[in-house]
C-alpha positions, 0 to 999 in steps of 0.5 A: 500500500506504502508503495502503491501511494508512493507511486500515485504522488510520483506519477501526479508530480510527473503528471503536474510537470507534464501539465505545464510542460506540454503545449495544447497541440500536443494533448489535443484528439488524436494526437501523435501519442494517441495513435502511438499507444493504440498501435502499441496494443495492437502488437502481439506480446508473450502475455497478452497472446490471447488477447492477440489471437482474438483480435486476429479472428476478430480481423480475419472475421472482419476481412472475409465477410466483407469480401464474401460479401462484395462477392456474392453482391458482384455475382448476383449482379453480374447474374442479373446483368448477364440473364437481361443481357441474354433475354433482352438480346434475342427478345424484344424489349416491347412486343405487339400483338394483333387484336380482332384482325390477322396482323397481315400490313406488318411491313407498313406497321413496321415502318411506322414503328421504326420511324418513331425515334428511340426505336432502333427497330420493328421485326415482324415473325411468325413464332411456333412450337415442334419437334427437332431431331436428328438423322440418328438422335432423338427427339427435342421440343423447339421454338421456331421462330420465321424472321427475315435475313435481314432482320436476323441480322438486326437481333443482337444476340444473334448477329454477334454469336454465330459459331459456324456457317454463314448463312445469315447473309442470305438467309432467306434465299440458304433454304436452311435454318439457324439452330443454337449450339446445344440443340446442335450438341444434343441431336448431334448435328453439325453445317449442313446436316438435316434437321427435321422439324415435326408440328402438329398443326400441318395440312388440313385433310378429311381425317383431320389436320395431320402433323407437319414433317419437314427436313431443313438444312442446318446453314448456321450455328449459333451460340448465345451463352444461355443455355436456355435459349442455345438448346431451343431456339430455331430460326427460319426464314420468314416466308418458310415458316408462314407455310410451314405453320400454315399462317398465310401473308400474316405474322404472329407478332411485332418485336420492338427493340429500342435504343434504352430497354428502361425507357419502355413505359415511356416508348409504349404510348409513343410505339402503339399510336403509331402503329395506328391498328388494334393491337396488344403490347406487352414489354419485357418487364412484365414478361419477366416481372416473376424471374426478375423478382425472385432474383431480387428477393434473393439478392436482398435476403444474401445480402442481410445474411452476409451483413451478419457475419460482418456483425459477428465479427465486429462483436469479437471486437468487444470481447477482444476489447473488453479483455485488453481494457481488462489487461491494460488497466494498471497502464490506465491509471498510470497514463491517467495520473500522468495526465491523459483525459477520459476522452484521450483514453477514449480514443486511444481505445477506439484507435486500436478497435477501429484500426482491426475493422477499418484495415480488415475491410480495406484488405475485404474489399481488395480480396473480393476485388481479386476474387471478382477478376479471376472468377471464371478461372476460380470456376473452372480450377475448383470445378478441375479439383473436383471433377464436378461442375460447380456451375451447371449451365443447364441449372442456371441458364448462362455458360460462365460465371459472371462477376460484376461489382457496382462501385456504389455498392461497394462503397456501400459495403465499406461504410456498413463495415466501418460503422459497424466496427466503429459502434463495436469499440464504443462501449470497451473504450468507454469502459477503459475511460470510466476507470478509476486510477485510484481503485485500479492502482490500489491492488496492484 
């Protein structure tokens, strides 16, 4: 106890020397010996090794939950972006429909349409389900479509994806067919083979309407990258598919593709009044409000149970905290009679919590980033190890994994972790403030 006193009234003659002694820009928040102490807490020493390994976790915690979560954020994006790109480039962003009369005047339809400015272009086709196989092969359910070569060429998922053949230039006159490339795969077809074509709506006969069977030379194959759509759809020229499905001079449908997919609502009454006849449009909002939704929903609940684990690692920041307030407290009373504030002591604390969130998210950030370029080559390296295909194109439509990170997103991902690692240090470093000298020097 003599010791103990003694110690108090030398480290309060030092702290009056050192009150008048030392100038206001040395004591004010944050200064230069603020930052030294806490950074001397952050080191690992023999006797505080526990205390170290839980601000390694608490780190660790940190780091791998944000880029966890700029990840599955980036994929989900990259996802989405990739599935709109996908659908909307082989599907019109606004398609019309006949209403009471055949929709026979398609050209002057198509014209009209394709003068009102936004719309980048008008394509009438005539659209109907068979049956695909092949010479050797079995059998498929396919979605025939009956374009224009010259409109084929307009179709942006189509016109850049041509894998082999050339007969888009003249695919009116070729007398062939465009099939995807895992339709092709799967009835083992290649250029130039014949594709047969079963409907069941075929000619009219006294015993009833019999099925259409018809064989069609495959002149091209092409490869848009959603296996969805590579394994179902067939083109074919427009003329050779009204007789094929027995549609006269008219057309099933008007697809409308304009310059910004998100300005369709605002296109749709521009787009119907000058079409200038009964018809019905629908755009590709409403076509895909089910998908796009789910997608939605499912990003918002990953992002909410990620942002947990980010949770759970700041709250390792208070346990860690709490034990090193709890070790440091004779260092407290010491600085505290030399002198250092309640708020000095503070923030020294709050330096050391905030500095493990702030550079575990930065180090987060910066592995999701790494992780987000080579995710492709991630993909296929697990999928080598593991000899299993992690990411199936026939579960999830697209051939590669796709990573797309939004800079507002992850900036928004940063912010939440700093604050969260911030609101964790309070209440340690305000315990470490809250410290009577007195009651923490007494038993030592």
């Amino acid at each position: 106890m003599e010791r103990a006193a003694k110690g108090e009234a030398e480290a309060a003659g030092e702290s009056a020397g050192k009150r008048r002694s030392t100038s206001n820009a040395a004591t004010r928040p944050f200064s230069a010996y603020e930052w030294m102490l806490a950074l001397r807490y952050l080191r690992p020493r023999r006797k505080e090794a526990f205390i170290s390994v839980i601000a390694g976790f608490s780190f660790l915690g940190i780091c791998l939950g944000v880029a966890t979560l700029v990840i599955v954020m980036a994929v989900m994006n990259g996802f989405r972006a990739e599935l709109l790109d996908k659908i909307l480039g082989i599907n019109g962003h606004l398609i019309l429909q006949p209403i009471d009369t055949p929709l026979t005047d398609y050209d002057a339809v198509s014209k009209r349409v394709t003068a009102v400015p936004g719309v980048r272009a008008a394509i009438p086709l005539v659209e109907g389900q068979a049956l695909a196989s092949g010479a050797t092969s079995g059998g498929s359910g396919v979605l025939v479509r009956g374009i224009r070569g010259a409109d084929l060429e307009k179709v942006p998922g189509i016109a850049g994806n041509i894998q082999e053949g050339g007969g888009i230039a003249d695919f009116d006159t070729a007398g062939g067919v465009a099939v995807g490339s895992r339709l092709a795969q799967s009835l083992g077809l290649f250029v130039g083979d014949n594709i047969t074509l079963v409907s069941p709506r075929g000619a009219v006969t006294p015993m009833g309407v019999a099925p259409r069977v018809k064989a069609y030379p495959i002149v091209a194959i092409f490869e848009i990258g959603m296996s969805e759509y590579d394994s179902t759809f067939v083109f074919m020229p427009l003329q050779e598919a009204q007789a094929y499905f027995n549609k006269g001079e008219e057309v099933s449908a008007i697809e409308v593709y304009i310059d910004n997919p998100d300005d369709v609502e605002a296109m749709r009454g521009k787009v119907e009044e000058a079409a200038d006849r009964p018809i019905y449009s629908s755009d590709w909002r409403q076509r895909n409000v089910t998908f796009f939704s789910a997608l939605e929903v499912e990003r918002n609940v990953m992002f909410i149970i990620l942002t947990l684990i980010v949770l759970v690692a700041a709250l390792n920041i208070i346990s860690g905290l709490i034990m090193l307030v709890k070790d440091k407290g004779h260092d407290i009373a010491i600085l505290r009679t030399m002198g250092a504030t309640r708020g000095a002591i503070l923030r020294v604390f709050f330096i050391t919590g905030a500095s493990i969130g702030v550079v575990g998210t930065l180090v987060g950030v910066a592995l999701g980033a790494l992780v987000c370029a080579n995710i492709e080559s991630l993909r296929e390296f697990v999928t080598w190890i593991t000899r299993t295909e992690v990411f199936s194109p026939e579960l999830y439509y697209l051939s590669r994994l796709p990573a797309d990170m939004d800079v507002g997103e992850t900036m928004s991902i940063m912010v939440m972790a700093i604050i969260l690692s911030f609101l964790a240090t309070l209440y340690p470093a305000w315990r470490a403030a809250k410290l009577d000298p007195v009651e923490a020097l007494r038993y030592e």
